[in-house]
Biopython code that builds the backbone (N, CA, C, O; Angstrom):
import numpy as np
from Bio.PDB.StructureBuilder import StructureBuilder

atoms = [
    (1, "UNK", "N", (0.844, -1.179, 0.000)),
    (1, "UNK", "CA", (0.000, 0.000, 0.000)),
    (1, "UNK", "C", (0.888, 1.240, 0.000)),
    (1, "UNK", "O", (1.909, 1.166, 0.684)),
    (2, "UNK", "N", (0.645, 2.393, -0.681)),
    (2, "UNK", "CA", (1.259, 3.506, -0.931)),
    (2, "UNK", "C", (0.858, 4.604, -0.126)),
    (2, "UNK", "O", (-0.093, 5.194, -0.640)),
    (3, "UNK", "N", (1.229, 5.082, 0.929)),
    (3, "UNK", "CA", (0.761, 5.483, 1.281)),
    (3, "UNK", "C", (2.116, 7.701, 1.690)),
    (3, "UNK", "O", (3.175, 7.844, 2.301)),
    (4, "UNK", "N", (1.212, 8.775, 0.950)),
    (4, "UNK", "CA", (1.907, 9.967, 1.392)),
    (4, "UNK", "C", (1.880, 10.920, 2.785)),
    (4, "UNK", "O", (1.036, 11.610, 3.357)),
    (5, "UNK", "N", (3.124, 10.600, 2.974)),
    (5, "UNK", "CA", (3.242, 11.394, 4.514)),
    (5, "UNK", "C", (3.856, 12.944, 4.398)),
    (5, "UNK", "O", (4.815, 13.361, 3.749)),
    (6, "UNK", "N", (3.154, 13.461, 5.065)),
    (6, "UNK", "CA", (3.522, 14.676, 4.943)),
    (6, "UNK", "C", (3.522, 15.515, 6.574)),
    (6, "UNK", "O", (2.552, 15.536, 7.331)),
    (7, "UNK", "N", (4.910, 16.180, 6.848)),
    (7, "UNK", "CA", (5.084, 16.674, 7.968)),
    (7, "UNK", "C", (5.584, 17.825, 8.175)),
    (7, "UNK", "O", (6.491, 18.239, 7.454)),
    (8, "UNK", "N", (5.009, 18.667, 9.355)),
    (8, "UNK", "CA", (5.890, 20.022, 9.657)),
    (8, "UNK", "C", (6.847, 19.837, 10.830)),
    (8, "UNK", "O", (6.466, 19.507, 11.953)),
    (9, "UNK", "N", (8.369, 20.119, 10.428)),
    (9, "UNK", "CA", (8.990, 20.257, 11.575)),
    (9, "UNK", "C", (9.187, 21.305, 12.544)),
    (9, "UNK", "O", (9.996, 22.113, 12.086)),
    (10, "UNK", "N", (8.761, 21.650, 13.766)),
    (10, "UNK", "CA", (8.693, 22.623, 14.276)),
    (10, "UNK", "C", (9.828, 22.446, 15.220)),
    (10, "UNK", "O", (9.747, 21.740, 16.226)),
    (11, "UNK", "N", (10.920, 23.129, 14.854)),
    (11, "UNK", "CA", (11.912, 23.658, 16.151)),
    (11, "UNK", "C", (11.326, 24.723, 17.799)),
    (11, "UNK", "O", (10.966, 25.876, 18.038)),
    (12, "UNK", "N", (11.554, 23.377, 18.595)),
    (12, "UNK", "CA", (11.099, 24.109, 19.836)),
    (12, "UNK", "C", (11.685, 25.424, 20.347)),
    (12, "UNK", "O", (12.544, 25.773, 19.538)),
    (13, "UNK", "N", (11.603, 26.118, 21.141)),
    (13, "UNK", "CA", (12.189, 27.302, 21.183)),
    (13, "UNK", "C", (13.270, 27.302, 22.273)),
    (13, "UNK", "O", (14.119, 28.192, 22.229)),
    (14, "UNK", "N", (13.318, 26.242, 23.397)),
    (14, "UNK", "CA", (14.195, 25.825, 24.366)),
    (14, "UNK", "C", (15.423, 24.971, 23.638)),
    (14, "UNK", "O", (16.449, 24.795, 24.296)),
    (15, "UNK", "N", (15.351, 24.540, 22.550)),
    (15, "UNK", "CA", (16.416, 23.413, 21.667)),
    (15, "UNK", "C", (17.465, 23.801, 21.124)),
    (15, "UNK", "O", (17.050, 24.185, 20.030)),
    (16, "UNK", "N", (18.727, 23.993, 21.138)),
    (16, "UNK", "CA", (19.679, 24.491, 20.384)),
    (16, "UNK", "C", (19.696, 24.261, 18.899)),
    (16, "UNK", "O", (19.018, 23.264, 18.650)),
    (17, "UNK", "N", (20.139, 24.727, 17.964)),
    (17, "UNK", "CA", (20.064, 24.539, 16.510)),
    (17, "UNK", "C", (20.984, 23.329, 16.505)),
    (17, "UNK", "O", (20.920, 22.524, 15.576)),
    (18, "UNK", "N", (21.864, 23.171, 17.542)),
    (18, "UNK", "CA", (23.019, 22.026, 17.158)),
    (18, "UNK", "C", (22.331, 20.828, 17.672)),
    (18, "UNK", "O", (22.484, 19.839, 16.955)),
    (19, "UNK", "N", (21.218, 20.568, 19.311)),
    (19, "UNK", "CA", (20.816, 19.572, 19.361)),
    (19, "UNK", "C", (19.032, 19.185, 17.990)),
    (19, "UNK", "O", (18.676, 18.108, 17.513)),
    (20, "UNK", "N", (18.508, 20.347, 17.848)),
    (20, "UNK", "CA", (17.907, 20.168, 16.574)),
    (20, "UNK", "C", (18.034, 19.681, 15.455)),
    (20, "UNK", "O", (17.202, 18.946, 14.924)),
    (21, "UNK", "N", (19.298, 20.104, 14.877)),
    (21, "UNK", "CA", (19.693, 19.676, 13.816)),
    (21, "UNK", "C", (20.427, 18.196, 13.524)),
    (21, "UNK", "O", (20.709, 17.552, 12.514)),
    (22, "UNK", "N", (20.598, 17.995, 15.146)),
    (22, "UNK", "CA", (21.322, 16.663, 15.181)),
    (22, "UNK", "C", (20.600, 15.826, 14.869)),
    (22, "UNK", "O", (20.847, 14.916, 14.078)),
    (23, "UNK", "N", (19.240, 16.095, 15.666)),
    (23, "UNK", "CA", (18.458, 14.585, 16.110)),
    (23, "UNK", "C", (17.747, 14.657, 14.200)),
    (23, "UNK", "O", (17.589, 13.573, 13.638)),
    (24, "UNK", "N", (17.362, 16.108, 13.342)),
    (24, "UNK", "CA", (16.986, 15.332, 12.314)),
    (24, "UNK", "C", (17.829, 15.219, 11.114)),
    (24, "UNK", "O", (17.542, 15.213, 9.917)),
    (25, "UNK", "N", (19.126, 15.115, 11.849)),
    (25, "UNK", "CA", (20.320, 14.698, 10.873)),
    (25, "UNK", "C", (20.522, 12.892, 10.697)),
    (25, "UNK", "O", (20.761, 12.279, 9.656)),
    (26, "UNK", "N", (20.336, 12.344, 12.075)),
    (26, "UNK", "CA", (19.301, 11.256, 12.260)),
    (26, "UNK", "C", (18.183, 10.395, 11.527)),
    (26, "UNK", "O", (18.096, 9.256, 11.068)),
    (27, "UNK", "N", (17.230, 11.714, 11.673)),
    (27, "UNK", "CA", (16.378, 11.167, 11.096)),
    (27, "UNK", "C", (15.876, 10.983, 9.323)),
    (27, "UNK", "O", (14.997, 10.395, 8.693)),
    (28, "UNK", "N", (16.952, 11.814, 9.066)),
    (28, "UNK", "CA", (17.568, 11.770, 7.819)),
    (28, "UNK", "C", (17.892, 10.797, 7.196)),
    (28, "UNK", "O", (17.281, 10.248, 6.280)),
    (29, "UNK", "N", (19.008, 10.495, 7.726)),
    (29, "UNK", "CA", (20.041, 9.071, 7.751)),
    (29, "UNK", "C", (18.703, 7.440, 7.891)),
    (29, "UNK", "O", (18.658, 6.385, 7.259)),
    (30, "UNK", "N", (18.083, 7.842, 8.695)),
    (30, "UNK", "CA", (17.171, 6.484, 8.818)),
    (30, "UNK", "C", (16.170, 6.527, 7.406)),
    (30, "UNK", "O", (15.860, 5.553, 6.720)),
    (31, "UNK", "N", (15.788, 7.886, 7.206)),
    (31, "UNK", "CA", (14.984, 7.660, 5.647)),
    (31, "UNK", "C", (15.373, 7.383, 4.999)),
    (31, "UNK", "O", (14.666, 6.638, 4.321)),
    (32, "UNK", "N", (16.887, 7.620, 4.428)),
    (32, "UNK", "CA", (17.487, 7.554, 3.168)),
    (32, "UNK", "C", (18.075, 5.858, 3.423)),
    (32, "UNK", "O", (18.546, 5.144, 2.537)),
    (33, "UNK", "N", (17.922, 5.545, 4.631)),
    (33, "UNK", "CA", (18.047, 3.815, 4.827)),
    (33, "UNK", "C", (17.122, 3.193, 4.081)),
    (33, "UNK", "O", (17.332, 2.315, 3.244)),
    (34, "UNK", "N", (16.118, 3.652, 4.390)),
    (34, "UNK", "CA", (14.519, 3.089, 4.107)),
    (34, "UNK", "C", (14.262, 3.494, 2.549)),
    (34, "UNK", "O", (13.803, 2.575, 1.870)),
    (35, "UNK", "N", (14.461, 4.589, 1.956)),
    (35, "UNK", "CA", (14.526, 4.663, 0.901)),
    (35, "UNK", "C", (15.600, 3.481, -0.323)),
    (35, "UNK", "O", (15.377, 3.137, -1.484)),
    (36, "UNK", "N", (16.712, 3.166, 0.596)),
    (36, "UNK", "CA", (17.453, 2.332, -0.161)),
    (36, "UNK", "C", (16.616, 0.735, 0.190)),
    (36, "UNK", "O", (16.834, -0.325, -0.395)),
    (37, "UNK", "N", (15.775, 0.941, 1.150)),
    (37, "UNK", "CA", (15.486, -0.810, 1.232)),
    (37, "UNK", "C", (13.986, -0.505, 0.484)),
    (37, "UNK", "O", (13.724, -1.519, -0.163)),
    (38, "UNK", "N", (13.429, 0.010, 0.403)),
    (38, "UNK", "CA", (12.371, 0.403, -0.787)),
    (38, "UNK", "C", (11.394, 0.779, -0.262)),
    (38, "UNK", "O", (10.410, 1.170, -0.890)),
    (39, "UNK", "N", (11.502, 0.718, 1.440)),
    (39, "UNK", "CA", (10.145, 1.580, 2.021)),
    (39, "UNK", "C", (9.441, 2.915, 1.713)),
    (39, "UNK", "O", (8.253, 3.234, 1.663)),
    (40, "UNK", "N", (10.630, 3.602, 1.519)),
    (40, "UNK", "CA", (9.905, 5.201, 0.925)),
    (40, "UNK", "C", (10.409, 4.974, -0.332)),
    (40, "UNK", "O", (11.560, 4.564, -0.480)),
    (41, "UNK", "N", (9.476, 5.257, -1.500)),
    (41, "UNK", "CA", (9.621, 5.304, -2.908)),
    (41, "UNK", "C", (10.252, 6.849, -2.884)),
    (41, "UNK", "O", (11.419, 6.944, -3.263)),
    (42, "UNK", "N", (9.602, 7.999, -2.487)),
    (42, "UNK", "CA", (10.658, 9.282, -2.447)),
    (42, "UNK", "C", (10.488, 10.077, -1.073)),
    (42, "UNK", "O", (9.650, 9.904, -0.188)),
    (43, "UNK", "N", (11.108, 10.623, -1.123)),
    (43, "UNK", "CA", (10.913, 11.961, -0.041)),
    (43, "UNK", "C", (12.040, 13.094, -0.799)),
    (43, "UNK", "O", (13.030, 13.148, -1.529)),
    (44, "UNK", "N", (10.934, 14.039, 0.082)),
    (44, "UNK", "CA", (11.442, 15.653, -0.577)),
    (44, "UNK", "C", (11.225, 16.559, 0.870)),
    (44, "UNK", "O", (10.468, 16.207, 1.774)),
    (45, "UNK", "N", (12.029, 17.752, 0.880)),
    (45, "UNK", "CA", (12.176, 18.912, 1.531)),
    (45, "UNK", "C", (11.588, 19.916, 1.356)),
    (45, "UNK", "O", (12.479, 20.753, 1.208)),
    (46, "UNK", "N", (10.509, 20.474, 1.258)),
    (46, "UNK", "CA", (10.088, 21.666, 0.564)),
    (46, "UNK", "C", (10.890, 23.185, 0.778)),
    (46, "UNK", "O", (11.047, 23.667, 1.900)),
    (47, "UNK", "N", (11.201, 23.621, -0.045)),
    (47, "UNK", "CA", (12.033, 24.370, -0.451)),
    (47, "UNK", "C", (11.511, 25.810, 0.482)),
    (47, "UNK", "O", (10.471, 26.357, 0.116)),
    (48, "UNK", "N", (12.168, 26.297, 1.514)),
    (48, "UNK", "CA", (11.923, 27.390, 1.930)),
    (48, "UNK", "C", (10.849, 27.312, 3.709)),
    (48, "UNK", "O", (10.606, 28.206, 4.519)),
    (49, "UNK", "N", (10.525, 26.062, 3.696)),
    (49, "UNK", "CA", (10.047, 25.405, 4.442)),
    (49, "UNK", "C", (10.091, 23.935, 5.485)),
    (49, "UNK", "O", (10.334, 22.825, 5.013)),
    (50, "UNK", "N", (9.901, 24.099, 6.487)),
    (50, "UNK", "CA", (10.425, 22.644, 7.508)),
    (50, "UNK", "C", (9.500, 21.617, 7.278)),
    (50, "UNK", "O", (8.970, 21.125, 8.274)),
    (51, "UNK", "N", (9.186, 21.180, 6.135)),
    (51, "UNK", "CA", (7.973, 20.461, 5.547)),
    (51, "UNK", "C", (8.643, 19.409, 4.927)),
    (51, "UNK", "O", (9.423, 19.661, 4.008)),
    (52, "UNK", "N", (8.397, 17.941, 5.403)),
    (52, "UNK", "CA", (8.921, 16.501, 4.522)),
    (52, "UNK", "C", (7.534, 15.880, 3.852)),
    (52, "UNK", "O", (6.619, 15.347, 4.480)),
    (53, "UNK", "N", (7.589, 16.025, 2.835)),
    (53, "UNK", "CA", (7.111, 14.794, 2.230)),
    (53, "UNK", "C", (7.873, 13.125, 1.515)),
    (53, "UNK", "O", (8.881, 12.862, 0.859)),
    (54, "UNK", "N", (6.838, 12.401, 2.039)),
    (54, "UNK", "CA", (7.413, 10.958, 1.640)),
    (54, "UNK", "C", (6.433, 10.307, 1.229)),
    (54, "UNK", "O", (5.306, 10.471, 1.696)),
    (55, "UNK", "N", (6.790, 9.211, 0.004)),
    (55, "UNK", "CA", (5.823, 8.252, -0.413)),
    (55, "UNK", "C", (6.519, 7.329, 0.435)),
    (55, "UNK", "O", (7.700, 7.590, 0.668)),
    (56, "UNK", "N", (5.873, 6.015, 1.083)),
    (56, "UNK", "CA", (5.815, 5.165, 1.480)),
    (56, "UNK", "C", (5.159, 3.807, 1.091)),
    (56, "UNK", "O", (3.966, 3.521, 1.184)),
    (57, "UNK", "N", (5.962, 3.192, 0.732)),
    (57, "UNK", "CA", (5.441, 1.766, 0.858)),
    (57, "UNK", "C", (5.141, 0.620, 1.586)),
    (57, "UNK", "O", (6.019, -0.240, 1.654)),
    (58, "UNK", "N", (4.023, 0.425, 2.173)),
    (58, "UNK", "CA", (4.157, -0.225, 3.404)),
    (58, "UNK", "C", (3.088, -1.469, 3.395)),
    (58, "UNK", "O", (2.078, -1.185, 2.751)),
    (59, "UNK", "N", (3.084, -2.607, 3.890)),
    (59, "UNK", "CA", (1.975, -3.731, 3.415)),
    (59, "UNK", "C", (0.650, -3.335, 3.651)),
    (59, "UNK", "O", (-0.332, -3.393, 2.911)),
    (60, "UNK", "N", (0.839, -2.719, 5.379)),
    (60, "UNK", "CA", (-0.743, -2.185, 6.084)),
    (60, "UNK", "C", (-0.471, -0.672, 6.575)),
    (60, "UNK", "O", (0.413, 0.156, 6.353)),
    (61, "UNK", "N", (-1.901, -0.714, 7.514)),
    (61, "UNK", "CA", (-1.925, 0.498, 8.450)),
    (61, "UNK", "C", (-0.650, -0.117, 9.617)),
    (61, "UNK", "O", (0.296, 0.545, 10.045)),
    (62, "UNK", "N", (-0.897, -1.208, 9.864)),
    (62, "UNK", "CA", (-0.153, -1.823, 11.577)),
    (62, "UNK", "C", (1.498, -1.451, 11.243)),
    (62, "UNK", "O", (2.218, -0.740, 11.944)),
    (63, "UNK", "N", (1.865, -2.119, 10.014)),
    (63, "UNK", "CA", (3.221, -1.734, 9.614)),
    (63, "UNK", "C", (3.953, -0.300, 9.103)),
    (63, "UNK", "O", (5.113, 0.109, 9.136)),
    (64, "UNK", "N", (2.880, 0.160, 8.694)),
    (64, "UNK", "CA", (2.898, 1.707, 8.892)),
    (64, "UNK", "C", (3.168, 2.581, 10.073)),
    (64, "UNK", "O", (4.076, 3.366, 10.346)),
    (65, "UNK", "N", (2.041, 2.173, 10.709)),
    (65, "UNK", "CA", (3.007, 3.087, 12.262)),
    (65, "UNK", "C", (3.789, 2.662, 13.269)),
    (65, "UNK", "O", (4.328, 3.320, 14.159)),
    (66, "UNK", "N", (3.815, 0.780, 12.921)),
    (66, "UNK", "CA", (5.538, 0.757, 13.778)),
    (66, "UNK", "C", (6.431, 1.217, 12.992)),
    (66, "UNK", "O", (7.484, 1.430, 13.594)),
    (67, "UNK", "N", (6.465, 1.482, 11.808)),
    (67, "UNK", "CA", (7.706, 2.123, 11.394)),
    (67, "UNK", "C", (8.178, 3.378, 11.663)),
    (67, "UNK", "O", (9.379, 3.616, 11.792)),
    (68, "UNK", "N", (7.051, 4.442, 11.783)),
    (68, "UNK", "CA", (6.798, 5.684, 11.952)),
    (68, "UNK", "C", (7.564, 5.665, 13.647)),
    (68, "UNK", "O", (8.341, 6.499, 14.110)),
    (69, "UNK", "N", (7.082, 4.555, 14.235)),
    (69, "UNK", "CA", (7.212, 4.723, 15.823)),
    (69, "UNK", "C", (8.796, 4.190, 16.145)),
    (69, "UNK", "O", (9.397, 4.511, 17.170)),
    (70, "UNK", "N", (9.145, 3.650, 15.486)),
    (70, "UNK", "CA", (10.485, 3.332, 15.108)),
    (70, "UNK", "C", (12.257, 4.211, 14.698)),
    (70, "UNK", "O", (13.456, 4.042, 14.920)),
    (71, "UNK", "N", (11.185, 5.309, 13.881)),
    (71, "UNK", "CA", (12.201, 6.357, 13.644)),
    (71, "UNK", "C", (13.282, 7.126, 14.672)),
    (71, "UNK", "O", (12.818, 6.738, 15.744)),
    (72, "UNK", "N", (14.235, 7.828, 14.969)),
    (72, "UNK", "CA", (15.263, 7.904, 15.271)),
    (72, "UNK", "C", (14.196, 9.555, 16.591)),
    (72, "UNK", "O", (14.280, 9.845, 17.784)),
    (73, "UNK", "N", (13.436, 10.071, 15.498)),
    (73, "UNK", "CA", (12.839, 11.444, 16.131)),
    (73, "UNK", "C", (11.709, 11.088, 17.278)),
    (73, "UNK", "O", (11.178, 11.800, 18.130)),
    (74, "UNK", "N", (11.557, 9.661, 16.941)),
    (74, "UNK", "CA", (10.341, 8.665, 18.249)),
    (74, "UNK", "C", (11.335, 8.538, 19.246)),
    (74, "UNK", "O", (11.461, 8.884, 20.421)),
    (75, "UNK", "N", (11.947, 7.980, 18.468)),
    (75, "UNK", "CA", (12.816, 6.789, 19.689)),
    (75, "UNK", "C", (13.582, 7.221, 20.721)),
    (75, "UNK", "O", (13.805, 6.741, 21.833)),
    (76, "UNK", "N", (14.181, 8.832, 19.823)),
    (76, "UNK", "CA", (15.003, 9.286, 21.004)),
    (76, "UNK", "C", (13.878, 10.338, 21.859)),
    (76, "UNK", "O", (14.222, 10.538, 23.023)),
    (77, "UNK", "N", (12.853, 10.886, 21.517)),
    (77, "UNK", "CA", (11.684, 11.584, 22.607)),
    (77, "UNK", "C", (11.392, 13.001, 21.665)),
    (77, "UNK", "O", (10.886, 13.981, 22.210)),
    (78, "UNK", "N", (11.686, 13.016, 20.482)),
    (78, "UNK", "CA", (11.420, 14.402, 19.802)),
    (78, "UNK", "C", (10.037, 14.401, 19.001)),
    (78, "UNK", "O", (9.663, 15.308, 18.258)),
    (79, "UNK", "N", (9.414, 13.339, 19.257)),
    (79, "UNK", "CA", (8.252, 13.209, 18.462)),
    (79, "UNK", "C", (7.625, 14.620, 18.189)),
    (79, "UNK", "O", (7.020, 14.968, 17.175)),
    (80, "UNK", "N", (7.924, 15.420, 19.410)),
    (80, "UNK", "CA", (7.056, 16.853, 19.546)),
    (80, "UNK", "C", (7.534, 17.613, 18.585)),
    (80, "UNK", "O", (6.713, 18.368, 18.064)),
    (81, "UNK", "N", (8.494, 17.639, 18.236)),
    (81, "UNK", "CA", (8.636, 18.623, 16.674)),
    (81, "UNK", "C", (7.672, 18.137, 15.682)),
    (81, "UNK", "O", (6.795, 18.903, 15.280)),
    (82, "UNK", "N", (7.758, 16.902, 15.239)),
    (82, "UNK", "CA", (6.794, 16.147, 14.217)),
    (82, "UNK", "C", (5.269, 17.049, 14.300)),
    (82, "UNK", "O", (4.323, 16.511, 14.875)),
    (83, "UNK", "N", (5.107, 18.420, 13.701)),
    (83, "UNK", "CA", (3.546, 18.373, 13.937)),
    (83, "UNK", "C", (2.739, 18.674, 12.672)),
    (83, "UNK", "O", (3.405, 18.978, 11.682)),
    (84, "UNK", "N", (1.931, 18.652, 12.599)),
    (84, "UNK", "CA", (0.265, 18.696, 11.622)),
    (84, "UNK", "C", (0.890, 17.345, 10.512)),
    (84, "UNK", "O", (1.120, 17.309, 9.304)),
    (85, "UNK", "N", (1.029, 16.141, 11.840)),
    (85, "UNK", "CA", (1.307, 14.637, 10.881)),
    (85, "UNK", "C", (0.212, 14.577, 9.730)),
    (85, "UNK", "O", (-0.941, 14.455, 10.144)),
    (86, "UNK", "N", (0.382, 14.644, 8.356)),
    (86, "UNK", "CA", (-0.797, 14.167, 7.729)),
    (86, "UNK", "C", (-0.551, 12.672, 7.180)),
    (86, "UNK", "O", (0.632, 12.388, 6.999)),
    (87, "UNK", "N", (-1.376, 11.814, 6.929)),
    (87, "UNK", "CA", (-0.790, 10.262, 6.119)),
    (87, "UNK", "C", (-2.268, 10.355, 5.318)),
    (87, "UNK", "O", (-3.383, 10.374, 5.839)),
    (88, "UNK", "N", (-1.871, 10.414, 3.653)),
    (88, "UNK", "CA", (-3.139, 9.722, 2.955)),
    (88, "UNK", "C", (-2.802, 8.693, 2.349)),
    (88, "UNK", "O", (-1.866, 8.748, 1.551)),
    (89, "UNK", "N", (-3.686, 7.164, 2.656)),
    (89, "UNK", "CA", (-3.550, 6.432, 1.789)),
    (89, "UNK", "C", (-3.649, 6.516, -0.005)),
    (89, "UNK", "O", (-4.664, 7.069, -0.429)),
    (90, "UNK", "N", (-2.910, 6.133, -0.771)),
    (90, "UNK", "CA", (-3.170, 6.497, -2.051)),
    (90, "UNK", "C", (-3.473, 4.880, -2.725)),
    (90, "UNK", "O", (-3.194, 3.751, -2.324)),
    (91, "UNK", "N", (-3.982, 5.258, -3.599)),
    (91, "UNK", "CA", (-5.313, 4.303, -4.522)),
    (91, "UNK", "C", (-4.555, 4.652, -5.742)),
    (91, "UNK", "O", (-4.231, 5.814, -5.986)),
    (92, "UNK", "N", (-4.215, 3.455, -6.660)),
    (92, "UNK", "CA", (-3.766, 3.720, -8.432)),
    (92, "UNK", "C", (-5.020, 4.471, -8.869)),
    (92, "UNK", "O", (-6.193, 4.098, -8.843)),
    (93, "UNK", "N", (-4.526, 5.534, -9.245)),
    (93, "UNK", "CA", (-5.983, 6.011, -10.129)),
    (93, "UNK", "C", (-6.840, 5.130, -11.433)),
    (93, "UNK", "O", (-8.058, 5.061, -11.594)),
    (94, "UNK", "N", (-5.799, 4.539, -12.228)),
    (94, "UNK", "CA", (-6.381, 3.099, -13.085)),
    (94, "UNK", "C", (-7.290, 2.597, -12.224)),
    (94, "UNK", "O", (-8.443, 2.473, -12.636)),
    (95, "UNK", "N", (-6.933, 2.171, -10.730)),
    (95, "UNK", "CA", (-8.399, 1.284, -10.592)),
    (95, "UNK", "C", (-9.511, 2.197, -10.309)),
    (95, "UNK", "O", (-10.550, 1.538, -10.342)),
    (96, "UNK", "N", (-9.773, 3.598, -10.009)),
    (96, "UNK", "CA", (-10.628, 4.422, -9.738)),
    (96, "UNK", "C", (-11.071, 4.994, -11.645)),
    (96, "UNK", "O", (-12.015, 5.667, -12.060)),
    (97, "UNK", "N", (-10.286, 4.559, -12.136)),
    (97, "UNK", "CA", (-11.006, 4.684, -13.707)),
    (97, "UNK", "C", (-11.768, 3.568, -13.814)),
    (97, "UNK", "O", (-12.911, 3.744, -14.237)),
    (98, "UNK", "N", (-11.402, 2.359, -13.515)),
    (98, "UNK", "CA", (-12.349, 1.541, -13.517)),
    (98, "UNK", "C", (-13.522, 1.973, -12.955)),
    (98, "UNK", "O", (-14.552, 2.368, -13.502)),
    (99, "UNK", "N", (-13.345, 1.897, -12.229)),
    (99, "UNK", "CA", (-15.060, 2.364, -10.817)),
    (99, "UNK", "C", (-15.701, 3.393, -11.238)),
    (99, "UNK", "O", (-16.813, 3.738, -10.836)),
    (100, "UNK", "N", (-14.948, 4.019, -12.185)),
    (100, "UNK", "CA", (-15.859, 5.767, -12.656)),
    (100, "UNK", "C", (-16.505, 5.042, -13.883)),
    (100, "UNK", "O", (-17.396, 5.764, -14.332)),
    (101, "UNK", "N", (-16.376, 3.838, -14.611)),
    (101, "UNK", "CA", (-16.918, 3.098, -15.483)),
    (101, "UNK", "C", (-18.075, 3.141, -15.462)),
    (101, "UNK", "O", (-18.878, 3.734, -16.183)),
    (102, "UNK", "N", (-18.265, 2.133, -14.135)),
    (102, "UNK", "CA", (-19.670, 1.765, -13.276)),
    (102, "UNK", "C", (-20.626, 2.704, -12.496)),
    (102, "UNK", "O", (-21.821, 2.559, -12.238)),
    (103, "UNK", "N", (-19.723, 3.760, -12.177)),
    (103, "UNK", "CA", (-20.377, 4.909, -11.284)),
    (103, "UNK", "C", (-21.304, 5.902, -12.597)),
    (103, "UNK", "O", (-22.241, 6.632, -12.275)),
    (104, "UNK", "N", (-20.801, 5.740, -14.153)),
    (104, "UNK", "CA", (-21.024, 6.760, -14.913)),
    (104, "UNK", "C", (-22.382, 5.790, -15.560)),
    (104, "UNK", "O", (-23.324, 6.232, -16.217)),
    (105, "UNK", "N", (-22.198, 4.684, -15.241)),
    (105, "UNK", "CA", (-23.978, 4.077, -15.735)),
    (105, "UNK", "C", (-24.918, 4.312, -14.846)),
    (105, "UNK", "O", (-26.113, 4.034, -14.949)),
    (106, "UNK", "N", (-24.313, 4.885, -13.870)),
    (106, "UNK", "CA", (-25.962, 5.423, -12.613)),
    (106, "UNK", "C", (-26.608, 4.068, -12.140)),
    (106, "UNK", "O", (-27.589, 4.078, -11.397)),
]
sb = StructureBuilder()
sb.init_structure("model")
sb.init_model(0)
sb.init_chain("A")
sb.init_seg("    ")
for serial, (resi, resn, name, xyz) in enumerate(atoms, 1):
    if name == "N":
        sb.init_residue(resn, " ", resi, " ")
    sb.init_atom(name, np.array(xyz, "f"), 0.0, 1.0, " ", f" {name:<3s}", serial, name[0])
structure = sb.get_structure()
């Protein structure tokens, strides 16, 4: 299942830029792991913004968020930067052309 994650990183205001930058220098390093074992098909940085997007490949929902819970920004207690988590499952649009087949005979 394909599923796009999309996140804002919010630097706390008590955190140094050096322990900030560490922990998602981290968490960096663990995506671009996962990207080489084929879990995330991509991730991107948005340009001008503390915003990750990632495609993910994952079998379920269950394996989906132990992985999420797994990451380097969980594990070590920074989850709290991670905020306005969004995850949409994504659907091949081919099979939703199919279904617009059936939906368009009423």
């Amino acid at each position: 299942m394909l599923f796009m994650l999309k996140v804002y990183i919010d630097k706390p205001a008590h955190t140094s830029n050096k322990e900030f930058y560490s922990v998602w220098l981290k968490e960096s390093q663990a995506a671009l792991e996962a990207v080489k074992a084929g879990a995330i098909k991509g991730i991107w940085k948005t340009a001008g913004k503390p915003i990750v997007i990632a495609i993910l490949d994952m079998p379920n929902h269950d394996v989906l968020d132990q992985a999420i819970h797994q990451l380097p920004i969980w594990k070590l207690g920074y989850s709290h930067v991670a905020k306005d988590i969004e995850i949409i499952p994504l659907r091949p649009y081919e099979n939703w052309a199919e279904d617009l087949k059936t939906l368009a005979e009423g």
